[in-house]
N, CA and C atoms of all chains as a GROMACS GRO file, in nm:
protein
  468
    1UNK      N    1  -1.533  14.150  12.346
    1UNK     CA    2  -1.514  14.143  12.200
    1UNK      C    3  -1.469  14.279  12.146
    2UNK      N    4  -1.370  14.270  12.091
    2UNK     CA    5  -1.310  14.401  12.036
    2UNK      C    6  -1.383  14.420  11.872
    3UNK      N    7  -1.428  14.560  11.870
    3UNK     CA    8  -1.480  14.494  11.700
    3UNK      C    9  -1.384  14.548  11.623
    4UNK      N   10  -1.400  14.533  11.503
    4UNK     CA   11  -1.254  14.586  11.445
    4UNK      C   12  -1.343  14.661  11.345
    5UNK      N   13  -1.250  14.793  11.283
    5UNK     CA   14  -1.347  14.924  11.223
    5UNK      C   15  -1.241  14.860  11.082
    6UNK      N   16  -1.304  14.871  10.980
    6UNK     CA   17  -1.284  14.855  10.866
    6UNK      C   18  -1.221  14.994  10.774
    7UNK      N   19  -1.135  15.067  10.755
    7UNK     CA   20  -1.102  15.204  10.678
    7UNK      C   21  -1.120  15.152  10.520
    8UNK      N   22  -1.161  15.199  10.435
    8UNK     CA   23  -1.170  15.229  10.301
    8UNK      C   24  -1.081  15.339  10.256
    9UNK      N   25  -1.033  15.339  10.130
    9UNK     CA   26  -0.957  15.426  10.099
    9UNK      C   27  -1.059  15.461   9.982
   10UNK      N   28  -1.047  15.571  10.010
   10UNK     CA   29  -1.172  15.678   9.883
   10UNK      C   30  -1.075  15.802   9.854
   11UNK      N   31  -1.067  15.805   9.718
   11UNK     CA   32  -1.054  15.878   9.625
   11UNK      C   33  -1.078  16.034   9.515
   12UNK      N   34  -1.030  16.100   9.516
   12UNK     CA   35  -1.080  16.211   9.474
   12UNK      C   36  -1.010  16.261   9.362
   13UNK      N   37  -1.025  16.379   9.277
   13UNK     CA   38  -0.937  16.426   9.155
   13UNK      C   39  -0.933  16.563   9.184
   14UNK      N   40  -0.800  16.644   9.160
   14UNK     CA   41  -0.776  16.779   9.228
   14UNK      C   42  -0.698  16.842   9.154
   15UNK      N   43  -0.676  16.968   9.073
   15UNK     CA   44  -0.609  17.024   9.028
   15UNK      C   45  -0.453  17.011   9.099
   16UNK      N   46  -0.342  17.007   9.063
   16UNK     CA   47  -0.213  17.074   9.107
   16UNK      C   48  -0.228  17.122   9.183
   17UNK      N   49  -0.253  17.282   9.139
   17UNK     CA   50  -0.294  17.418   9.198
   17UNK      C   51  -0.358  17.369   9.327
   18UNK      N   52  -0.447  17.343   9.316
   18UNK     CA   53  -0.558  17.278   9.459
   18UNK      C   54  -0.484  17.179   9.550
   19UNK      N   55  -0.437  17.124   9.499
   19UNK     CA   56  -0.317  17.033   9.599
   19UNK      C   57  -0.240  17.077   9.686
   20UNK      N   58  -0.151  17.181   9.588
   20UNK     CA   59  -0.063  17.231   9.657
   20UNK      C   60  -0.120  17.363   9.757
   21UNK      N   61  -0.256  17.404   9.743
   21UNK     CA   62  -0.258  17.504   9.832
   21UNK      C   63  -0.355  17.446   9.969
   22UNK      N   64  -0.420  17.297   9.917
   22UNK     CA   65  -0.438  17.224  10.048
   22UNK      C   66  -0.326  17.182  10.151
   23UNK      N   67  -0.215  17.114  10.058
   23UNK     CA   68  -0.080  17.089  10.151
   23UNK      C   69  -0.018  17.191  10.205
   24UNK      N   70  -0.063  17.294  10.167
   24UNK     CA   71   0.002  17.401  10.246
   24UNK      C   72  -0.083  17.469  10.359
   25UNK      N   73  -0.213  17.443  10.340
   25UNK     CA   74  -0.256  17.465  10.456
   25UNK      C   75  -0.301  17.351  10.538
   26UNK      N   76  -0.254  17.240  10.496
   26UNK     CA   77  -0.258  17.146  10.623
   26UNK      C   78  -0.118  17.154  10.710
   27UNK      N   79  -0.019  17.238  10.639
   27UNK     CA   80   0.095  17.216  10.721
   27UNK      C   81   0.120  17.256  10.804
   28UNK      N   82   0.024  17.420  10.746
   28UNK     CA   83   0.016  17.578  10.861
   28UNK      C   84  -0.062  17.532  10.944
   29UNK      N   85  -0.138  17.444  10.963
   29UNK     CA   86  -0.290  17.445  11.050
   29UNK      C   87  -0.255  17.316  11.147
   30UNK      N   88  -0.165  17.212  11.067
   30UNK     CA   89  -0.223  17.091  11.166
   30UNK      C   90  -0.179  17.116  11.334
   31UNK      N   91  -0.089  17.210  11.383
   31UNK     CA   92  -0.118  17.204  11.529
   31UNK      C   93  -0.202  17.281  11.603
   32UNK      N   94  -0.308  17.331  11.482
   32UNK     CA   95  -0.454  17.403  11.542
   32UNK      C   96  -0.541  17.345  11.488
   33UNK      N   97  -0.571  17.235  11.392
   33UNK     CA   98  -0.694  17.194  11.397
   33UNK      C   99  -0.696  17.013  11.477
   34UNK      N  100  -0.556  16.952  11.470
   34UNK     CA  101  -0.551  16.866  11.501
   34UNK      C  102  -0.540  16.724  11.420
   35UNK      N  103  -0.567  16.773  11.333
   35UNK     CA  104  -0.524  16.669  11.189
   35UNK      C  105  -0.354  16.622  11.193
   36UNK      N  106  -0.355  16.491  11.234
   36UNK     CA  107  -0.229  16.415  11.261
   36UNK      C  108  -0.140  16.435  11.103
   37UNK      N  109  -0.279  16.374  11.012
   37UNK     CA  110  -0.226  16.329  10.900
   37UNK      C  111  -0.303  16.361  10.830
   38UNK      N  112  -0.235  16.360  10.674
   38UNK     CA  113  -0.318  16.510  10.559
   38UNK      C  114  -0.507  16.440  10.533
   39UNK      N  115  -0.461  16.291  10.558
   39UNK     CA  116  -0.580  16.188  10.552
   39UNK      C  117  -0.702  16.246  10.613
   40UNK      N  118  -0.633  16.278  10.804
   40UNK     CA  119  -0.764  16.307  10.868
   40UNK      C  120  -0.806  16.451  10.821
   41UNK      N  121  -0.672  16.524  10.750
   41UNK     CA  122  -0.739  16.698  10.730
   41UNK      C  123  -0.870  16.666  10.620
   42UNK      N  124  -0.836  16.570  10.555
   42UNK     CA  125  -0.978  16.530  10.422
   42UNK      C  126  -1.035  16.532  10.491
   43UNK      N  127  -1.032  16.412  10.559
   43UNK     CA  128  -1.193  16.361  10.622
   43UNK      C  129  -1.252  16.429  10.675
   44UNK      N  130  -1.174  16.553  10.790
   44UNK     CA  131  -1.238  16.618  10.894
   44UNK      C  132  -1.356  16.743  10.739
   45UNK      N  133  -1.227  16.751  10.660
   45UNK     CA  134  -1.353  16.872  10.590
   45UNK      C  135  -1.474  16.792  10.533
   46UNK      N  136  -1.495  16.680  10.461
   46UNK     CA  137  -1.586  16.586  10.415
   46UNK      C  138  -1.676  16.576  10.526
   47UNK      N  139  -1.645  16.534  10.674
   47UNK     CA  140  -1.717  16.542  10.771
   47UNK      C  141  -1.800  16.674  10.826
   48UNK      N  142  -1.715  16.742  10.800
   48UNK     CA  143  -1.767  16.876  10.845
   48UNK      C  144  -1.899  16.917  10.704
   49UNK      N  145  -1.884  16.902  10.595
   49UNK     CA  146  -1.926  16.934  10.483
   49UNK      C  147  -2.066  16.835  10.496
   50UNK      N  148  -2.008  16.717  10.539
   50UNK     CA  149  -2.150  16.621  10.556
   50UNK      C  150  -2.241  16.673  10.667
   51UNK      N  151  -2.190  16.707  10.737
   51UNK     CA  152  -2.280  16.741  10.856
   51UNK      C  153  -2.352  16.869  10.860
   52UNK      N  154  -2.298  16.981  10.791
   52UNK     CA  155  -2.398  17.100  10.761
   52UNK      C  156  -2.487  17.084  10.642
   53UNK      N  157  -2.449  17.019  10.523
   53UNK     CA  158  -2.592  16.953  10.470
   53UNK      C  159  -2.690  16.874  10.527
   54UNK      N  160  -2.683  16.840  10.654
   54UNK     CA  161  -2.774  16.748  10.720
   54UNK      C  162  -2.816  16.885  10.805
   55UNK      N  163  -2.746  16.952  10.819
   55UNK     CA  164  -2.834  17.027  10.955
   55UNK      C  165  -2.954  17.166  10.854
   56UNK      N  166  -2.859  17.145  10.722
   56UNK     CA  167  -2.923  17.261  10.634
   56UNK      C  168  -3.063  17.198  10.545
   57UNK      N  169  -2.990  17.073  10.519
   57UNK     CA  170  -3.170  16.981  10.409
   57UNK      C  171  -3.202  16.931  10.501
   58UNK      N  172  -3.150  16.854  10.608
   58UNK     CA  173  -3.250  16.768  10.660
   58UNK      C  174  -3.226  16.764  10.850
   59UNK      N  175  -3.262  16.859  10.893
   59UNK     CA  176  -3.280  16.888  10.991
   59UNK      C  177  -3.186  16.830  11.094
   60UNK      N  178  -3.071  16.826  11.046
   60UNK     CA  179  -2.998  16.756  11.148
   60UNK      C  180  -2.949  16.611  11.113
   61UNK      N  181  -3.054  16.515  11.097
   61UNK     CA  182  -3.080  16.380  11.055
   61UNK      C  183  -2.958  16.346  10.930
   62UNK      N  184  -2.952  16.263  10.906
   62UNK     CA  185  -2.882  16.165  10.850
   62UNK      C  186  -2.965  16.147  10.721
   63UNK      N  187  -2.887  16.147  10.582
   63UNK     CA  188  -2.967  16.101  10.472
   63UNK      C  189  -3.029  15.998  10.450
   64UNK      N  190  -3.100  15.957  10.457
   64UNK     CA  191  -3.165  15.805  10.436
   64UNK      C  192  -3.114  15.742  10.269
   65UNK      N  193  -3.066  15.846  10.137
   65UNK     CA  194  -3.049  15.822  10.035
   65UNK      C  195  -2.975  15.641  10.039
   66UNK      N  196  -2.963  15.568   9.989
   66UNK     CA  197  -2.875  15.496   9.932
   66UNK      C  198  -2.738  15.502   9.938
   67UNK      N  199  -2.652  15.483   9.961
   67UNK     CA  200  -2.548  15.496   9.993
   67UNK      C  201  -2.471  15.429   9.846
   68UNK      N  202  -2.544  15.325   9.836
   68UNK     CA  203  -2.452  15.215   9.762
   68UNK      C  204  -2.494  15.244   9.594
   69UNK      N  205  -2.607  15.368   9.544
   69UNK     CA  206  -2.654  15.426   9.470
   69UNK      C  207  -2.524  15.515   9.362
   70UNK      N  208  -2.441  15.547   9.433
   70UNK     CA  209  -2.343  15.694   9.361
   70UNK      C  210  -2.296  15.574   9.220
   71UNK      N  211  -2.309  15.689   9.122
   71UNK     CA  212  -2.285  15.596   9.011
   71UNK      C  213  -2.107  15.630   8.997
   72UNK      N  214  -2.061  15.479   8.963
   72UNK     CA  215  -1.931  15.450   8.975
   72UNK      C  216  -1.885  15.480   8.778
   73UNK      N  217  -1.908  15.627   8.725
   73UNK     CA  218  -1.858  15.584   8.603
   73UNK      C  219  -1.712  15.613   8.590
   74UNK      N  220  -1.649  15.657   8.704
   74UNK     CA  221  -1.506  15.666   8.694
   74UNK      C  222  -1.416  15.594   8.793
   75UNK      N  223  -1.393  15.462   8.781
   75UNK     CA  224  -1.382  15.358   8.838
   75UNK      C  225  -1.253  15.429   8.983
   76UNK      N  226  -1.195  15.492   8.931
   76UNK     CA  227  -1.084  15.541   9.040
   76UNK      C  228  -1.138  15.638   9.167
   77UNK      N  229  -1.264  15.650   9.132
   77UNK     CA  230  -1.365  15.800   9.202
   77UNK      C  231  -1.357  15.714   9.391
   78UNK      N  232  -1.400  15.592   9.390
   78UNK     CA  233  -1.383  15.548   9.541
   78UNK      C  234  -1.314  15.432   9.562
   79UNK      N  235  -0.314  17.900   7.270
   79UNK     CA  236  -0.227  17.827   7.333
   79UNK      C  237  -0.336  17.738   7.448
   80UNK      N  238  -0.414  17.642   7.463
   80UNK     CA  239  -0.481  17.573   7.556
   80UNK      C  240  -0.370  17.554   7.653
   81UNK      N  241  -0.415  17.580   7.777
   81UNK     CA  242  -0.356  17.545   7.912
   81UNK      C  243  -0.352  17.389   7.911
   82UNK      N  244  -0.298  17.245   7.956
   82UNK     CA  245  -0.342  17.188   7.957
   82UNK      C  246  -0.334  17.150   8.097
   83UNK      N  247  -0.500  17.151   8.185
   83UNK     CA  248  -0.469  17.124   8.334
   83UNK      C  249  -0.432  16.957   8.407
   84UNK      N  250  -0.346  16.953   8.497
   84UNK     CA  251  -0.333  16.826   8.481
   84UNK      C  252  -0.407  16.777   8.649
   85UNK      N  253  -0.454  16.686   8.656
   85UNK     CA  254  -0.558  16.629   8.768
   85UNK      C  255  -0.467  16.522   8.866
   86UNK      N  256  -0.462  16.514   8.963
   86UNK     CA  257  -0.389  16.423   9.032
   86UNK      C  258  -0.526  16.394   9.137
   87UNK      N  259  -0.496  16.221   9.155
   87UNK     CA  260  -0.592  16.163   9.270
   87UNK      C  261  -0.546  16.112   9.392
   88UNK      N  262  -0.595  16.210   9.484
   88UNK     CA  263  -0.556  16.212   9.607
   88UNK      C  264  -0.635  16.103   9.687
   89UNK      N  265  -0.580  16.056   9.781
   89UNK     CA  266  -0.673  15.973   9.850
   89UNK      C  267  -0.664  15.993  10.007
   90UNK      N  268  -0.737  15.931  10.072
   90UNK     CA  269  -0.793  15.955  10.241
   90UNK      C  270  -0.861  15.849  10.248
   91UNK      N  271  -0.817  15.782  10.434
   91UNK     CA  272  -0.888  15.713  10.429
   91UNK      C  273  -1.011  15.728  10.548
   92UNK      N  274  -1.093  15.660  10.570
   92UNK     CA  275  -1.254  15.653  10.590
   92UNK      C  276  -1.297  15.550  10.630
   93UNK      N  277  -1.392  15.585  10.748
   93UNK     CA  278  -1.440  15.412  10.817
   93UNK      C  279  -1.581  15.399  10.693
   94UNK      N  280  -1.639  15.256  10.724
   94UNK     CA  281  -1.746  15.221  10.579
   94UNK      C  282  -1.832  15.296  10.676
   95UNK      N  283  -1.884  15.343  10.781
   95UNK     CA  284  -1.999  15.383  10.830
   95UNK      C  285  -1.982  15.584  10.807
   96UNK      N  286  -1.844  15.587  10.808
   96UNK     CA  287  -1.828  15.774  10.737
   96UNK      C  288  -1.844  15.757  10.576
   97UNK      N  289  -1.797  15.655  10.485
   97UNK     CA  290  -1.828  15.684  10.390
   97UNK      C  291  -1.957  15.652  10.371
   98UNK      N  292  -2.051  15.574  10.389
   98UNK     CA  293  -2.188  15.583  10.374
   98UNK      C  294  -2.229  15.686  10.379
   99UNK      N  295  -2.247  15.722  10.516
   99UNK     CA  296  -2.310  15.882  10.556
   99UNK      C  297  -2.277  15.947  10.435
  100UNK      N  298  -2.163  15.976  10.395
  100UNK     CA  299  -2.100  16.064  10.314
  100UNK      C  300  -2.205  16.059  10.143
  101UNK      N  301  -2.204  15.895  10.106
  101UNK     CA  302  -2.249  15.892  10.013
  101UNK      C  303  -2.398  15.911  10.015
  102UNK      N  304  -2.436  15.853  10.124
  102UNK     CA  305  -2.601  15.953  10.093
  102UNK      C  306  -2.598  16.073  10.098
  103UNK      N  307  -2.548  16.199  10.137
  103UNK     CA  308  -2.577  16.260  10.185
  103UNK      C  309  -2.513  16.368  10.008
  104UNK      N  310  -2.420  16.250   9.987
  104UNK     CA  311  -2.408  16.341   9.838
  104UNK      C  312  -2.559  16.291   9.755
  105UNK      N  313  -2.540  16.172   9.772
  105UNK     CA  314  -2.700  16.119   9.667
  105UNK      C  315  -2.790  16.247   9.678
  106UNK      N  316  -2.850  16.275   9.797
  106UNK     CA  317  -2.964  16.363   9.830
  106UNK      C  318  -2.908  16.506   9.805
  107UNK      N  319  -2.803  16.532   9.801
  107UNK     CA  320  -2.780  16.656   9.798
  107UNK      C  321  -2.714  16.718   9.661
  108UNK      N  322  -2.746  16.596   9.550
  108UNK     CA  323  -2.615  16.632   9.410
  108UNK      C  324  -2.695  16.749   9.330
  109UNK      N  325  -2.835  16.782   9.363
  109UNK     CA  326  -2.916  16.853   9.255
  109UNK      C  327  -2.945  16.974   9.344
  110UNK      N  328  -2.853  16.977   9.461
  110UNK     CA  329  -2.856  17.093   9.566
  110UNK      C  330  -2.724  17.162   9.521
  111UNK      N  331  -2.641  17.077   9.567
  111UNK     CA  332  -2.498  17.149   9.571
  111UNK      C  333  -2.416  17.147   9.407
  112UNK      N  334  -2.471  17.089   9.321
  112UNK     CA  335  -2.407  17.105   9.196
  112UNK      C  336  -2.286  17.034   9.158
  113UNK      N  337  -2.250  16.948   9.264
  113UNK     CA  338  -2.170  16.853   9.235
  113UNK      C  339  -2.193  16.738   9.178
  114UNK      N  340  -2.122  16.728   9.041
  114UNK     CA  341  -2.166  16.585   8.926
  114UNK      C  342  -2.109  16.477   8.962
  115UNK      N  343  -1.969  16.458   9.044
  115UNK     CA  344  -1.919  16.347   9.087
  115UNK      C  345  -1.902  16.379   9.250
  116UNK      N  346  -1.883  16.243   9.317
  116UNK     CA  347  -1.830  16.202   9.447
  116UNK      C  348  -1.698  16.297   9.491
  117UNK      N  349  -1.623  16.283   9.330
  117UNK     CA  350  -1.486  16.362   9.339
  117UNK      C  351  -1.505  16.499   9.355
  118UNK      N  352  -1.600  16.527   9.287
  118UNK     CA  353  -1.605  16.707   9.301
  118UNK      C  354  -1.720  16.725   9.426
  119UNK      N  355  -1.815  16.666   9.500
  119UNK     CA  356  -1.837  16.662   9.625
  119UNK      C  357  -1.710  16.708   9.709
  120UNK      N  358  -1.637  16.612   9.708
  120UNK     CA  359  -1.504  16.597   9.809
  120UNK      C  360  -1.429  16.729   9.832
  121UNK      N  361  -1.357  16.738   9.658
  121UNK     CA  362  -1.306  16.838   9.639
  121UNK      C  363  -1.356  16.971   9.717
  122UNK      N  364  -1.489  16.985   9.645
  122UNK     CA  365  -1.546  17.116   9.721
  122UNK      C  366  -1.564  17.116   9.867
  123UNK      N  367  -1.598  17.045   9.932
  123UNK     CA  368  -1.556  17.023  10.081
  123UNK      C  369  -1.467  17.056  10.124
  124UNK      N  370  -1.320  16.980  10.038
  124UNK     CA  371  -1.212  17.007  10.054
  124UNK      C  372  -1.154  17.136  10.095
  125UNK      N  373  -1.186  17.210   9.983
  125UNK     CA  374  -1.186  17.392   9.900
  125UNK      C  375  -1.212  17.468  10.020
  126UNK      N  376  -1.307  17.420  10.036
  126UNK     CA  377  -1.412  17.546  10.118
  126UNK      C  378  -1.355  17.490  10.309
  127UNK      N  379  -1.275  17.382  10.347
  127UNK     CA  380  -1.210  17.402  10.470
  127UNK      C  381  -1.116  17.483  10.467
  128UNK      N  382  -1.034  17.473  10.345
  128UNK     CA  383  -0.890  17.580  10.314
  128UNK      C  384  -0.886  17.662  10.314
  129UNK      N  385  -1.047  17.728  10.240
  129UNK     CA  386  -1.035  17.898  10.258
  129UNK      C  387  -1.123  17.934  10.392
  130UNK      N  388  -1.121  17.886  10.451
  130UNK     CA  389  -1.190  17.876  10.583
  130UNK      C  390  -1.091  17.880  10.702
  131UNK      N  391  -0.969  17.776  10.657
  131UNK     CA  392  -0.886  17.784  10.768
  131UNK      C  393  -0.777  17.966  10.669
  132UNK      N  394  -0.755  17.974  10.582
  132UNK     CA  395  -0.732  18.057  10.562
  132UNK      C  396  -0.749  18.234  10.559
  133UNK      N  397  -0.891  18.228  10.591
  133UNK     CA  398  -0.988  18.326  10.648
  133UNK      C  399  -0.926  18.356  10.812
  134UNK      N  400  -0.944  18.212  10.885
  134UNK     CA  401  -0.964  18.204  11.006
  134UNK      C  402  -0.808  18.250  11.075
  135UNK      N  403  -0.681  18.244  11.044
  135UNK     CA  404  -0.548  18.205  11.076
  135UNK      C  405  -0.453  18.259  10.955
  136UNK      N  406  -0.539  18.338  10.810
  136UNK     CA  407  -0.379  18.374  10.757
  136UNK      C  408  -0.426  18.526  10.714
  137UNK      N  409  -0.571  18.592  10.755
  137UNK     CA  410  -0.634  18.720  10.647
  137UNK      C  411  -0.666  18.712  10.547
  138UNK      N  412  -0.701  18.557  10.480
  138UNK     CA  413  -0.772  18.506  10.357
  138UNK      C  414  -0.682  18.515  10.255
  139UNK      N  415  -0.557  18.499  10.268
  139UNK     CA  416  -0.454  18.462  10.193
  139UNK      C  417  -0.364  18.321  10.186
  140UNK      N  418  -0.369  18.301  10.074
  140UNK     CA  419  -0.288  18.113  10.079
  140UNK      C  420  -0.150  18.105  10.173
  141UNK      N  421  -0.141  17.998  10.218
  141UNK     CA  422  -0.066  17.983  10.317
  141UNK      C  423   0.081  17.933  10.242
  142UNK      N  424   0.156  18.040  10.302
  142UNK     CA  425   0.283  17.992  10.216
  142UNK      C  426   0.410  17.871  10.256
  143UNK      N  427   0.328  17.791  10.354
  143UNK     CA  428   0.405  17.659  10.406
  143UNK      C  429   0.396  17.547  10.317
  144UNK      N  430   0.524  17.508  10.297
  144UNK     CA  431   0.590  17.422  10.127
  144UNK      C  432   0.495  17.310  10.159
  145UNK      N  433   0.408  17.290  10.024
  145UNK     CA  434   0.340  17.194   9.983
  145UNK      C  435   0.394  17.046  10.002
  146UNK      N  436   0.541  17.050  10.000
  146UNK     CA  437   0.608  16.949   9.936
  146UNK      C  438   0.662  16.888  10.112
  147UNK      N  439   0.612  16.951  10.171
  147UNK     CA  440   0.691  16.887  10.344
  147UNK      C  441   0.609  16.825  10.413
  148UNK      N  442   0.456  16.782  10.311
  148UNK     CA  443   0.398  16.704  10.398
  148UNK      C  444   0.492  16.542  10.432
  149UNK      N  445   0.472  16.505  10.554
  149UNK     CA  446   0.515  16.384  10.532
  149UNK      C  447   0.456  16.276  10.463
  150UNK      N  448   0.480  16.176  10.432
  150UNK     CA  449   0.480  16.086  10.374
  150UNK      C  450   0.459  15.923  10.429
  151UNK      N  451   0.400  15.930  10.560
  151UNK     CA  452   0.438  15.809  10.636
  151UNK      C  453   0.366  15.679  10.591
  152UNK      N  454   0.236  15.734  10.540
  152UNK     CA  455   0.119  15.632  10.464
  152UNK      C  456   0.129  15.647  10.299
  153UNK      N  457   0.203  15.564  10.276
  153UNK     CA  458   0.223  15.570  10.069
  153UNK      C  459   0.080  15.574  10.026
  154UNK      N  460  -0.049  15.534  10.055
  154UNK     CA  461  -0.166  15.520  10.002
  154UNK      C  462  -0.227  15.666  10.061
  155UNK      N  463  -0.217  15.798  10.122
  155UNK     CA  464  -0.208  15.906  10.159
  155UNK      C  465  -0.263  15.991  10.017
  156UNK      N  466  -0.172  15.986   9.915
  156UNK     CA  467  -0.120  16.097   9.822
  156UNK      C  468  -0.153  16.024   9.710
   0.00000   0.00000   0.00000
């Protein structure tokens, strides 16, 4: 049985300024960090960002919070 | 003269078991890290890989590779 992984597309809001100096360093970087596509350069920092708050509040572990909790008042946010 | 800044929403995509993680881990951590939305979670994640890879690979200066040459292969990307 093959399972099939589901992708979500999630959303964020970014200055210009901030845009353009992320696209520019995903352009310089992607054949040293490995980011195919500007997609995985997000994720990898979100990932990376998730994972030292776990090793910094909670010992490593995984949040137990709610997931399905984040209040949606800006409908475009995920 | 007010600046007026203008916001663009970037998107990435994400398996539902990374964005979970992700969203608890902002739940538990929003009165830590000072982030009021999901979006400015991200963002700052975002931020803080750039000047990181920029630290690491340019002497902590913005990288001057054109914003504008990312490709384009996934329209839901940007």
């Amino acid at each position: 049985v093959v399972e099939k992984k589901t992708y979500r597309k999630t959303s964020f809001f970014q200055s210009r300024e901030s845009g353009a100096r992320m696209r520019s360093a995903y352009m310089a970087t992607r054949h040293l960090t490995g980011s195919r596509t500007l997609s995985d350069f997000i994720l990898a920092a979100v990932e990376r960002e998730v994972e030292a708050l776990e090793r910094q509040y909670n010992g490593g572990d995984r949040f137990t919070a709610d997931p399905d909790s984040v209040p949606r008042g800006r409908p475009l946010e995920t």
